[in-house]
TIKOL-597633 format. One record per residue: y, x, z of N, C-alpha, C in turn. Coordinates in pm, whole numbers, plus 50000, padded with zeros to 5 digits. Last residue first. Example, Ala and Ser with C-alpha at 12.3 -4.5 7.8 and 13.67 -1.06 7.14 Angstrom:
<bafis>
@n_v:49775&n_u:51285&n_w:50708&ca_v:49894&ca_u:51367&ca_w:50714&c_v:50003&c_u:51290&c_w:50787
@n_v:49431&n_u:51319&n_w:50780&ca_v:49550&ca_u:51230&ca_w:50780&c_v:49670&c_u:51320&c_w:50780
</bafis>
This chain:
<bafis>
@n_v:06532&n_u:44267&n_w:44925&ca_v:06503&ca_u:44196&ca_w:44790&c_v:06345&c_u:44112&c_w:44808
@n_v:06617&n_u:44337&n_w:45164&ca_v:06677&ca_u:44214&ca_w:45114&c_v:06662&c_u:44141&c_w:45002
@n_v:06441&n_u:44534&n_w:45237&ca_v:06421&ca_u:44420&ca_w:45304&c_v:06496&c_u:44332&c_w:45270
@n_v:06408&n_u:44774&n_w:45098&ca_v:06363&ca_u:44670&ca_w:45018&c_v:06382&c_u:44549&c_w:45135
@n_v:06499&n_u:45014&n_w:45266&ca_v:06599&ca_u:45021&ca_w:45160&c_v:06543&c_u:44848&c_w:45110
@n_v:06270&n_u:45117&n_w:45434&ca_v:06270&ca_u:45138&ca_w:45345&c_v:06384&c_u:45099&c_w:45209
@n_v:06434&n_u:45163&n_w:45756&ca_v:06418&ca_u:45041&ca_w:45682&c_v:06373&c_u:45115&c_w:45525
@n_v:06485&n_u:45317&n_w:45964&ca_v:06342&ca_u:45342&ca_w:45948&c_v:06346&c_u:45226&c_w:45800
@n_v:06816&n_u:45518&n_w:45941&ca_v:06765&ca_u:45390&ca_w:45949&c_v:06587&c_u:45391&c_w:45905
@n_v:06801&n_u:45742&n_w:46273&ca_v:06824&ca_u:45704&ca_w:46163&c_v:06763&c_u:45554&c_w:46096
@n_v:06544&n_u:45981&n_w:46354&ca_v:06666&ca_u:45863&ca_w:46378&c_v:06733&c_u:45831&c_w:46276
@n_v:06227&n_u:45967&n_w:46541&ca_v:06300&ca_u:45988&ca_w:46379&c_v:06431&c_u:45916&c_w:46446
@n_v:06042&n_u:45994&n_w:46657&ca_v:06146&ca_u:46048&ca_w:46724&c_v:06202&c_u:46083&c_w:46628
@n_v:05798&n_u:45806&n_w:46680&ca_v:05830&ca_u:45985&ca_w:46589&c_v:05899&c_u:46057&c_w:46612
@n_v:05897&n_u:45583&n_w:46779&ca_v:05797&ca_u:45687&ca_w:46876&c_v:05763&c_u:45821&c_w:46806
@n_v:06095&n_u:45510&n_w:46687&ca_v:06133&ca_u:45601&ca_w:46765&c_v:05997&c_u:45673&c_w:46810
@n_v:05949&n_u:45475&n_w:46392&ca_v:06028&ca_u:45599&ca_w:46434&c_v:06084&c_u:45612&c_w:46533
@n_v:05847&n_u:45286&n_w:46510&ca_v:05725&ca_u:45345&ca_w:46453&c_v:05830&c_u:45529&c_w:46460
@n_v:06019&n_u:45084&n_w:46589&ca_v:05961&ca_u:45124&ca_w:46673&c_v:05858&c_u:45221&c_w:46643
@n_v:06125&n_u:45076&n_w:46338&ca_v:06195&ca_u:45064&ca_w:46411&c_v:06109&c_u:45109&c_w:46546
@n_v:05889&n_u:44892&n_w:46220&ca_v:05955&ca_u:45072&ca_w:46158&c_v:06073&c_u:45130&c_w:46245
@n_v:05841&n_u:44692&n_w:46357&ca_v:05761&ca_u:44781&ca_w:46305&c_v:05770&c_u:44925&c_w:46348
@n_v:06081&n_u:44558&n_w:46262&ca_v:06077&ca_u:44582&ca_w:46410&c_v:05964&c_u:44695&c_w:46393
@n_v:06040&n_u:44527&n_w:46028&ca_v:06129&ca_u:44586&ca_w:46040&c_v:06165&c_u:44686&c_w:46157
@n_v:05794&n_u:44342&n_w:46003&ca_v:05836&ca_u:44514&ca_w:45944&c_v:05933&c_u:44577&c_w:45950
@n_v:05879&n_u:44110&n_w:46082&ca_v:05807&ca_u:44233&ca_w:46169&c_v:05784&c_u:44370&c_w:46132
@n_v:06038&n_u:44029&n_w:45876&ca_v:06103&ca_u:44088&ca_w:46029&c_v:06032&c_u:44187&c_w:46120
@n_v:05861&n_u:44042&n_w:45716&ca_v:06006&ca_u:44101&ca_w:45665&c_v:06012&c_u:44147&c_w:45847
@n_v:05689&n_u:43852&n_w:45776&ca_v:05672&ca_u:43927&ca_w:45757&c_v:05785&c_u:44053&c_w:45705
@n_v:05877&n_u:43634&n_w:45831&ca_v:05778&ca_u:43659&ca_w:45939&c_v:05770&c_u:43824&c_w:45922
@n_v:05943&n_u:43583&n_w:45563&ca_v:06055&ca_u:43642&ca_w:45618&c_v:06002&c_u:43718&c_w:45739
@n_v:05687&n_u:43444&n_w:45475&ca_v:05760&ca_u:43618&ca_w:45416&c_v:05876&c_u:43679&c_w:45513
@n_v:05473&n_u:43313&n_w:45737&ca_v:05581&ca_u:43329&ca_w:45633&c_v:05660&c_u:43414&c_w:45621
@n_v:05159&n_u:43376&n_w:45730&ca_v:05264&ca_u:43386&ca_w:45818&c_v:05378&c_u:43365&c_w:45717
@n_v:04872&n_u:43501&n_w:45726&ca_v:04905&ca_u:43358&ca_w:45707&c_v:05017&c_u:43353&c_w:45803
@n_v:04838&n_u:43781&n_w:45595&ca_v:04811&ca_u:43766&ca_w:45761&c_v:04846&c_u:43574&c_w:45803
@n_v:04802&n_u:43733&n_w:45309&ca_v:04673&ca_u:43789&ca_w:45416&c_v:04710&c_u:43709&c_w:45544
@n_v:05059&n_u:43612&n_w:45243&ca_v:04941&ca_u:43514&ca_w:45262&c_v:04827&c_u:43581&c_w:45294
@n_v:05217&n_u:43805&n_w:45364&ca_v:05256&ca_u:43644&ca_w:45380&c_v:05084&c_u:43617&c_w:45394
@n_v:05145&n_u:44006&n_w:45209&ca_v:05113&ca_u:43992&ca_w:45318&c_v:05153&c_u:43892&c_w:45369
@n_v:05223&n_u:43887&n_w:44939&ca_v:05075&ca_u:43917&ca_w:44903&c_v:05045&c_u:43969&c_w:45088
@n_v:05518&n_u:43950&n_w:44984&ca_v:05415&ca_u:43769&ca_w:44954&c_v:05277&c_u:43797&c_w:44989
@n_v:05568&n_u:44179&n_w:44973&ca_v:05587&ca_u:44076&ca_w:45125&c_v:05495&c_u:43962&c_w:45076
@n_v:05279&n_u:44375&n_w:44858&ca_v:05404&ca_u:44322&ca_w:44909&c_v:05442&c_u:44205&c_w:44973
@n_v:05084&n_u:44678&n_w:44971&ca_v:05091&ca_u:44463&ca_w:44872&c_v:05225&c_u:44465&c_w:44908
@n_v:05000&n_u:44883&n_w:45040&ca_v:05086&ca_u:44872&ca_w:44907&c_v:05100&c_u:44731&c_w:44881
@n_v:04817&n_u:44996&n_w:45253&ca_v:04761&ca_u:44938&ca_w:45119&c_v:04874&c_u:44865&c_w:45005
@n_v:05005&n_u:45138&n_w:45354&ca_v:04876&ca_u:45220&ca_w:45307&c_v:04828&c_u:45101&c_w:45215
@n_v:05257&n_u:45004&n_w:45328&ca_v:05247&ca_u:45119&ca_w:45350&c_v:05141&c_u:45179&c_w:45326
@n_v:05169&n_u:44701&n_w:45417&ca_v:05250&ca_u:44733&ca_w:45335&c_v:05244&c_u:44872&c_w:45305
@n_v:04991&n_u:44734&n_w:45587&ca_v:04946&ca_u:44659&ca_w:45466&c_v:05040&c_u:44644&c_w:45329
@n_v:05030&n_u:44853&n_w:45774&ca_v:04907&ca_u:44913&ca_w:45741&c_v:04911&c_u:44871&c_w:45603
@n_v:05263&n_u:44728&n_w:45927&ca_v:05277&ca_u:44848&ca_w:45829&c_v:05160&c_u:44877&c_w:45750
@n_v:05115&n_u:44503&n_w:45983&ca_v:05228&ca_u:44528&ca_w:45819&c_v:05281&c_u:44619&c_w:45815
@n_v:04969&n_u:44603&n_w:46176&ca_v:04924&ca_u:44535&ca_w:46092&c_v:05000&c_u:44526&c_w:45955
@n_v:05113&n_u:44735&n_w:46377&ca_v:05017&ca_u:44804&ca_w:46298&c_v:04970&c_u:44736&c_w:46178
@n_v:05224&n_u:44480&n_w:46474&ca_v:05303&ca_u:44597&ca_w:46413&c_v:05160&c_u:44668&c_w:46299
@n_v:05021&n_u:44346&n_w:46544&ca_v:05093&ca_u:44289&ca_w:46496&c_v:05171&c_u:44388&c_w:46367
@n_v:04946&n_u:44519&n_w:46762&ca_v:04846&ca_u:44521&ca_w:46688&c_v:04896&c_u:44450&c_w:46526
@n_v:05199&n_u:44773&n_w:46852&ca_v:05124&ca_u:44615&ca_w:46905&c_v:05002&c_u:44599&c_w:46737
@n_v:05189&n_u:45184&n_w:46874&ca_v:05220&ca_u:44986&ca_w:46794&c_v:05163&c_u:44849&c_w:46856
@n_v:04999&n_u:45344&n_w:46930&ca_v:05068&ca_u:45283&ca_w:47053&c_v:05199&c_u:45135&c_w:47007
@n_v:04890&n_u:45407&n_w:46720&ca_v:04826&ca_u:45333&ca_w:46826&c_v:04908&c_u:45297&c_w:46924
@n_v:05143&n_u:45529&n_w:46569&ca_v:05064&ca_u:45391&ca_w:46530&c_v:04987&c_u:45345&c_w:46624
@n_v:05091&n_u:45740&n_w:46627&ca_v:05157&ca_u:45690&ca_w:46712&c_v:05169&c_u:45540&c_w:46688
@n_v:04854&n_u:45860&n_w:46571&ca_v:04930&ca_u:45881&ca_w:46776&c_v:05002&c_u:45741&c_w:46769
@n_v:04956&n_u:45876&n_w:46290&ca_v:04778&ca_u:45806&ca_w:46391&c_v:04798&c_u:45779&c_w:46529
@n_v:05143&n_u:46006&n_w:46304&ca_v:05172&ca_u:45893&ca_w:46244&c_v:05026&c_u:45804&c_w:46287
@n_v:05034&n_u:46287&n_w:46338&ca_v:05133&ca_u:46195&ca_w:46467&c_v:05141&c_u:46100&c_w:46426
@n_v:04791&n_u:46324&n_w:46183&ca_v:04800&ca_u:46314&ca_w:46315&c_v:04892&c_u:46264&c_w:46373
@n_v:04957&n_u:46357&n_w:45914&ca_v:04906&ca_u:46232&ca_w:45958&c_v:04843&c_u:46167&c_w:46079
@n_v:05131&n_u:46581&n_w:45972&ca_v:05192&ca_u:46464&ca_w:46030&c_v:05097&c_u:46325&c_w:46012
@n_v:04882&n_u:46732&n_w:46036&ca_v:04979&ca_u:46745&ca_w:46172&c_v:05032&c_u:46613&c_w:46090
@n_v:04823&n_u:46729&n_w:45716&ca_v:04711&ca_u:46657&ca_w:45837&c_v:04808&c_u:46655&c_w:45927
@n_v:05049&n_u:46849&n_w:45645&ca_v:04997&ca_u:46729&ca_w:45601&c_v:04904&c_u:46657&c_w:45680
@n_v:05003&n_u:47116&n_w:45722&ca_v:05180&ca_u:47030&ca_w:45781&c_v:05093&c_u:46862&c_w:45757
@n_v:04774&n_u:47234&n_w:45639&ca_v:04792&ca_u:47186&ca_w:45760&c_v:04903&c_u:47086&c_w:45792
@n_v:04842&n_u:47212&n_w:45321&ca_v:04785&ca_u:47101&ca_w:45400&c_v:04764&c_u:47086&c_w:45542
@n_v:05086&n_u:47389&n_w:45353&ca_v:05127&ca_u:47262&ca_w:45315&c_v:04995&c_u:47156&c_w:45372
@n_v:04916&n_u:47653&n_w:45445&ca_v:05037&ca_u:47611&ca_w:45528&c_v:05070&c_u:47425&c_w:45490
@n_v:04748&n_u:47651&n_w:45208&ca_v:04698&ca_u:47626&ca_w:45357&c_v:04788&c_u:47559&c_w:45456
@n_v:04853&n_u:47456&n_w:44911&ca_v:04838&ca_u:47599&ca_w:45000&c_v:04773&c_u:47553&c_w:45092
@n_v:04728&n_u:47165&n_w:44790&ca_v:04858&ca_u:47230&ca_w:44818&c_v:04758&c_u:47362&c_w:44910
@n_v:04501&n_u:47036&n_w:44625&ca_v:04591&ca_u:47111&ca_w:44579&c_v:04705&c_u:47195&c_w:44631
@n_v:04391&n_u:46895&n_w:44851&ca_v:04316&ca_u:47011&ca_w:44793&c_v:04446&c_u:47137&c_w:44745
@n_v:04555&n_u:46779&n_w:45154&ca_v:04511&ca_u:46780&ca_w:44970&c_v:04516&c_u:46888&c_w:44966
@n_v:04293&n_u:46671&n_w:45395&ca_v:04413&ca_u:46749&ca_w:45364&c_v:04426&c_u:46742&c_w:45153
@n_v:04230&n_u:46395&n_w:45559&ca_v:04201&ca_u:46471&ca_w:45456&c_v:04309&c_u:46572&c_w:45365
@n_v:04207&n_u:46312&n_w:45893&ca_v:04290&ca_u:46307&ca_w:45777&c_v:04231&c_u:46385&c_w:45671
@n_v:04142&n_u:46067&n_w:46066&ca_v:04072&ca_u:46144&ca_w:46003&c_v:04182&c_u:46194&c_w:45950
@n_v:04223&n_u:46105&n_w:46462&ca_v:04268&ca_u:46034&ca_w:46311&c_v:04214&c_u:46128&c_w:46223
@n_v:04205&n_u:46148&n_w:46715&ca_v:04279&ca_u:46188&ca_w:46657&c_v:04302&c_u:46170&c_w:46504
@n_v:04084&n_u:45855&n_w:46790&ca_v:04048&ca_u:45987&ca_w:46798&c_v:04196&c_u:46021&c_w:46759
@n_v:04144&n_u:45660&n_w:47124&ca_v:04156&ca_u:45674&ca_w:47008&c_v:04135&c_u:45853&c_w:46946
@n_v:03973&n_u:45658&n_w:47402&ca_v:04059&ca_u:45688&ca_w:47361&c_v:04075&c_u:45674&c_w:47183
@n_v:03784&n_u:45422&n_w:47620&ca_v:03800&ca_u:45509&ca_w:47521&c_v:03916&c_u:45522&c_w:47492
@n_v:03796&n_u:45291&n_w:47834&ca_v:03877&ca_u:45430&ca_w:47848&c_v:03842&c_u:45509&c_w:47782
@n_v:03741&n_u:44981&n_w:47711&ca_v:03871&ca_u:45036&ca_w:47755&c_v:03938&c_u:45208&c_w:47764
@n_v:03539&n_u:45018&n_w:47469&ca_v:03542&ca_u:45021&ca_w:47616&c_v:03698&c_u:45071&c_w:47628
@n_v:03532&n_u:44736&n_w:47228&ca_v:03533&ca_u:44938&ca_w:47266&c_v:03591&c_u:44917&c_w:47388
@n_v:03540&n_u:44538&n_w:47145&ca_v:03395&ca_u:44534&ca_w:47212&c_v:03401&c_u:44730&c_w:47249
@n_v:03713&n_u:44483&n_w:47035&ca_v:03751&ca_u:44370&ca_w:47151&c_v:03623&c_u:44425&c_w:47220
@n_v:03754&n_u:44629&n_w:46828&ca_v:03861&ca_u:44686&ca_w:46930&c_v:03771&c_u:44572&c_w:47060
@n_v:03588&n_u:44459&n_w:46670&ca_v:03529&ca_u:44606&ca_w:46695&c_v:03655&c_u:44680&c_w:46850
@n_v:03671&n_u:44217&n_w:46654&ca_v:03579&ca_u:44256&ca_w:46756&c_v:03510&c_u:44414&c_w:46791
@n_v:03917&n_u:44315&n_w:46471&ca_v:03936&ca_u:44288&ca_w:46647&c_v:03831&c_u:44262&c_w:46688
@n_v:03733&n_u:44394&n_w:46251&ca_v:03849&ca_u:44469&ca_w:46319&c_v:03867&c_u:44460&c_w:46500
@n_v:03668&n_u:44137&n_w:46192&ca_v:03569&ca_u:44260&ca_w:46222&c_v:03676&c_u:44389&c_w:46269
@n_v:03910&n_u:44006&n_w:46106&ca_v:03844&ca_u:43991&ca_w:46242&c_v:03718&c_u:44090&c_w:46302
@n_v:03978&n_u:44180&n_w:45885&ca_v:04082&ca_u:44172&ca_w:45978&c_v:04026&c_u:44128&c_w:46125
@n_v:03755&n_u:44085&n_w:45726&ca_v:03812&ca_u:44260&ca_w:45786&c_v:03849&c_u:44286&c_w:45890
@n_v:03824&n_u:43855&n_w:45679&ca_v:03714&ca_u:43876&ca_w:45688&c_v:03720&c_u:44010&c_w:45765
@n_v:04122&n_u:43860&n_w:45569&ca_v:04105&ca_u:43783&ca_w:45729&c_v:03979&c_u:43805&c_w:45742
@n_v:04022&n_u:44001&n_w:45343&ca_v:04139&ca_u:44066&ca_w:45438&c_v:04097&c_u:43986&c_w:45602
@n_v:03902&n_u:43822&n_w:45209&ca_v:03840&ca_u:43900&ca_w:45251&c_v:03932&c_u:43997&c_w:45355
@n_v:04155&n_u:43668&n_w:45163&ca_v:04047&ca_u:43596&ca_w:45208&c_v:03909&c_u:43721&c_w:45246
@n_v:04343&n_u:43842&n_w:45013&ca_v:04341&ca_u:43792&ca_w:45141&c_v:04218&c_u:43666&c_w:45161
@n_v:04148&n_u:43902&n_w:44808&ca_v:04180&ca_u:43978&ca_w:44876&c_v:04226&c_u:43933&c_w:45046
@n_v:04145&n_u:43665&n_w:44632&ca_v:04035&ca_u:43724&ca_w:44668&c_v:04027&c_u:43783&c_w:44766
@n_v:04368&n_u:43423&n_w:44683&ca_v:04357&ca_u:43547&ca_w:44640&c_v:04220&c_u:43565&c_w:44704
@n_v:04316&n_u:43024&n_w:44687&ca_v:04354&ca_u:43145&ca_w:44753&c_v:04331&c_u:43310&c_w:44699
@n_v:04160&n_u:42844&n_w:44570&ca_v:04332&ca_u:42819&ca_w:44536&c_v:04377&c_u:42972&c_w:44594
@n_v:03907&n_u:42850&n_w:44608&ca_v:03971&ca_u:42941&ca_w:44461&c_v:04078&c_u:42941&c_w:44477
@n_v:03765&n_u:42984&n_w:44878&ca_v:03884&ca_u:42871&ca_w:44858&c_v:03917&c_u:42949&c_w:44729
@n_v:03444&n_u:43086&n_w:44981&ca_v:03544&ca_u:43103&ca_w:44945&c_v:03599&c_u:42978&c_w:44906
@n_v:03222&n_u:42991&n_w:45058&ca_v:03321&ca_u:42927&ca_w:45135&c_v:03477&c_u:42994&c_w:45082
@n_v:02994&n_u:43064&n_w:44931&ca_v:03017&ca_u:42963&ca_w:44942&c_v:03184&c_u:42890&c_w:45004
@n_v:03020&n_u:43377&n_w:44982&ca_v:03083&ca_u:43322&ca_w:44882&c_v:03104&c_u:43167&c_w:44889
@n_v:02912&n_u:43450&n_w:45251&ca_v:03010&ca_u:43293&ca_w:45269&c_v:03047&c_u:43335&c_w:45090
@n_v:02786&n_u:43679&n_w:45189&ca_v:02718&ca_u:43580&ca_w:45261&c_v:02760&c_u:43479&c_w:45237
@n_v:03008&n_u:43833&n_w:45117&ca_v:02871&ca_u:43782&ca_w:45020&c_v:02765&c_u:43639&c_w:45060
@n_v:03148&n_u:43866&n_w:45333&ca_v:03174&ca_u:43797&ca_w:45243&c_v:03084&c_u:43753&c_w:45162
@n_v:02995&n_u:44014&n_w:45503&ca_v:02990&ca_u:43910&ca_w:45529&c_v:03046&c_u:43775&c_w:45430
@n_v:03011&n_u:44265&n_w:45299&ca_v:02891&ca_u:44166&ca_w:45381&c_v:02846&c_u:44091&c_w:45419
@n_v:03263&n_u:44303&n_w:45404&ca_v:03176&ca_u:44297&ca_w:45226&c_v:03029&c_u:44196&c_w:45210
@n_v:03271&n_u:44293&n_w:45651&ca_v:03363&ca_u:44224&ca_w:45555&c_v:03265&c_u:44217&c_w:45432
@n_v:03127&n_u:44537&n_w:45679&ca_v:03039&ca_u:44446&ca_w:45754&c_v:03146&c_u:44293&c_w:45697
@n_v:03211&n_u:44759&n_w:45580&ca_v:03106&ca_u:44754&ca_w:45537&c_v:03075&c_u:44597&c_w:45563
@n_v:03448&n_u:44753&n_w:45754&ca_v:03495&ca_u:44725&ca_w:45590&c_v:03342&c_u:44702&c_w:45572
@n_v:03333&n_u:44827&n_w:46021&ca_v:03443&ca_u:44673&ca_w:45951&c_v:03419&c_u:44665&c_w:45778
@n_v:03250&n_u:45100&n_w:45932&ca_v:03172&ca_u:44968&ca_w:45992&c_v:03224&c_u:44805&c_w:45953
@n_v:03482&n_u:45228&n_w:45904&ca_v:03329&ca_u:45223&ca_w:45805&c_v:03293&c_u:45073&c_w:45840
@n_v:03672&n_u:45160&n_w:46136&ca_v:03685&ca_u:45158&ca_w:46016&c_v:03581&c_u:45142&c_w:45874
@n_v:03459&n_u:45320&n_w:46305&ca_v:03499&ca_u:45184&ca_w:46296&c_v:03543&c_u:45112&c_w:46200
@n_v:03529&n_u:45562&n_w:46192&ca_v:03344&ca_u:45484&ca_w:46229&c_v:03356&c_u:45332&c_w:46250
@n_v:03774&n_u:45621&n_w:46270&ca_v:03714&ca_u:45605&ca_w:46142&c_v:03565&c_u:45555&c_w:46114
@n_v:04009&n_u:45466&n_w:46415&ca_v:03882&ca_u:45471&ca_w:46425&c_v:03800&c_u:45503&c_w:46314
@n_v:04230&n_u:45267&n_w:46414&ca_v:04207&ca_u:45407&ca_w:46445&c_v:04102&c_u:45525&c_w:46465
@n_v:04234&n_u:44989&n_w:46331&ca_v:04130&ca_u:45037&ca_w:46444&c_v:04138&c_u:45174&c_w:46510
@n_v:04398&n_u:45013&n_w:46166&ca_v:04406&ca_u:44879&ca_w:46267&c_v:04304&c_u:44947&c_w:46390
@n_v:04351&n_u:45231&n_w:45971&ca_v:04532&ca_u:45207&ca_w:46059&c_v:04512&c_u:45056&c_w:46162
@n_v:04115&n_u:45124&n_w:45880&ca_v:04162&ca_u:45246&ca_w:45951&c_v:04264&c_u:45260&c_w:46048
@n_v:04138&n_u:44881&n_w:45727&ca_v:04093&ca_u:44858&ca_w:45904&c_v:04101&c_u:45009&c_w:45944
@n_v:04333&n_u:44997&n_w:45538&ca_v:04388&ca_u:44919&ca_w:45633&c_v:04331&c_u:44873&c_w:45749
@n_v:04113&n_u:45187&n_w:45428&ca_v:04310&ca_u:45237&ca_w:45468&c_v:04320&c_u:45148&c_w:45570
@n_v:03939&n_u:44934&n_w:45356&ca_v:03901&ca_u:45069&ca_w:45437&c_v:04037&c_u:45155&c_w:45531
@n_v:04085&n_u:44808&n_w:45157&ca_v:04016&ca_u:44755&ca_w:45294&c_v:04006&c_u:44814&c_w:45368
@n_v:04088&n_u:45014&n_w:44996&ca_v:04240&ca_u:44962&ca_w:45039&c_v:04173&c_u:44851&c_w:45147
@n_v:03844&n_u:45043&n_w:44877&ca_v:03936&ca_u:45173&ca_w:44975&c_v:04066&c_u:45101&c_w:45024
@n_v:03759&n_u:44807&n_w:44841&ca_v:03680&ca_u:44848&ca_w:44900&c_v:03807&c_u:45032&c_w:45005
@n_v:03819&n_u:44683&n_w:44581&ca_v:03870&ca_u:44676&ca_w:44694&c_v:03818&c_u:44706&c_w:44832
@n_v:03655&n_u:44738&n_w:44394&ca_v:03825&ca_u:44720&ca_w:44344&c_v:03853&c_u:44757&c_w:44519
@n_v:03448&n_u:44765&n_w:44462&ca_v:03504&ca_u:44883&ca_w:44404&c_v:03605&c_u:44860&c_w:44428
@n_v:03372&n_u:44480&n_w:44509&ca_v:03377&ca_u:44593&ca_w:44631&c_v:03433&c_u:44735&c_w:44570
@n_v:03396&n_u:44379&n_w:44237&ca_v:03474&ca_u:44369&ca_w:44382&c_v:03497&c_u:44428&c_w:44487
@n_v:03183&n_u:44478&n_w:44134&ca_v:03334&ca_u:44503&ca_w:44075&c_v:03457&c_u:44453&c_w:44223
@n_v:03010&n_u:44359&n_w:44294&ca_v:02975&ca_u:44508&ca_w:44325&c_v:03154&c_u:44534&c_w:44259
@n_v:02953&n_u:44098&n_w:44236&ca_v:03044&ca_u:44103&ca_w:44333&c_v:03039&c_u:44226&c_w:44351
@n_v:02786&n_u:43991&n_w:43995&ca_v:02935&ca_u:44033&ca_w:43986&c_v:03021&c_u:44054&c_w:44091
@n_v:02573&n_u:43993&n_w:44083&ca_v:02570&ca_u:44131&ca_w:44062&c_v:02757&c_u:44151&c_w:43994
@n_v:02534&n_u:43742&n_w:44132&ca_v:02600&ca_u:43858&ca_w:44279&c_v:02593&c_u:44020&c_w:44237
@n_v:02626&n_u:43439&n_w:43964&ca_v:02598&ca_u:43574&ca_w:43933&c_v:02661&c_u:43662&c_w:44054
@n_v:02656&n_u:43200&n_w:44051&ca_v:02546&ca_u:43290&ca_w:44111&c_v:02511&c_u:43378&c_w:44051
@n_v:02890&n_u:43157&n_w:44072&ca_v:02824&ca_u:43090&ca_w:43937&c_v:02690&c_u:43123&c_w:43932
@n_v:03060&n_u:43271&n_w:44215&ca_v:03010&ca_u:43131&ca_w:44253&c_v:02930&c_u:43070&c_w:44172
@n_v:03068&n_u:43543&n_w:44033&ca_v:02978&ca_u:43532&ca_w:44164&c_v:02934&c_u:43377&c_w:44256
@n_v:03241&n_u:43449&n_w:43854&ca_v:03074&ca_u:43415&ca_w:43837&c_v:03003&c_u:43470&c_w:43933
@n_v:03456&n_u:43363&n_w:44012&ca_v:03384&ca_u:43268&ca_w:43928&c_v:03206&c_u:43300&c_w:43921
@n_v:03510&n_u:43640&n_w:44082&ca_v:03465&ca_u:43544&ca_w:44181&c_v:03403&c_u:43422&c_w:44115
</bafis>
């Protein structure tokens, strides 16, 4: 970011590599939408280039392009017609397993797509960011601008409501909410 403020913009392409699929994961699981999903992340990158000016150094790269995403996100939901439906979710089966193992694999990323849409947008949001894109409580603290515990709790409630609608029982808590 230095020397993209330094007006070097051919140093902002290392950026969009770095972070370009874990943008993508996470307006996926927000939008449900994989065209949508394209679109946001394309139109974040984009728009970020535009406002380098406005980047804040005190702040991560990431969450500052995250809230860039994050609102191309909700105008993409805020501008889809109500009686659309969500699709059924891309999934990409892995190569490596049998037939039987990658169908099981798409079926459960299909219900975990079902059912994630029926999450509050809130919800969808730290699971997406904990779970597909992997940050942790701080590093979603300061994407979604909320404090850690904020973010603790709603992941809890989250996963809690993410397995009943799986119809999992049992505890949904990954075991890390006290560290």
């Amino acid at each position: 970011m230095v020397r993209c403020l330094g007006g070097d913009h051919g140093a902002f392409e290392p950026l969009v590599r770095r972070y370009e699929r874990v943008l993508f994961r996470v307006a996926f699981r927000l939008t449900g939408e994989y065209e949508d999903a394209r679109d946001a992340t394309q139109n974040a990158f984009v728009k970020a280039f535009e406002q380098l000016h406005r980047f804040d150094g005190k702040r991560r790269f990431f969450s500052w392009i995250y809230r860039i995403a994050l609102n191309e996100c909700l105008n993409l939901r805020r501008a889809r017609r109500p009686q659309e439906s969500l699709t059924e979710g891309f999934a990409a089966p892995d190569t490596q397993a049998g037939p039987f193992e990658a169908f099981a694999q798409t079926e459960a990323r299909r219900r975990i797509d079902r059912a994630m849409a029926h999450l509050t947008f809130e919800y969808r949001e730290v699971i997406a960011l904990r779970h597909f894109a992997d940050l942790s409580y701080e590093q979603i603290a300061d994407a979604i601008g909320v404090p850690e515990k904020t973010v603790k709790s709603r992941l809890f409630s989250a996963r809690q409501r993410l397995a009943g609608l799986l119809g999992v029982t049992g505890d949904a808590n990954d075991g890390t909410e006290g560290n």
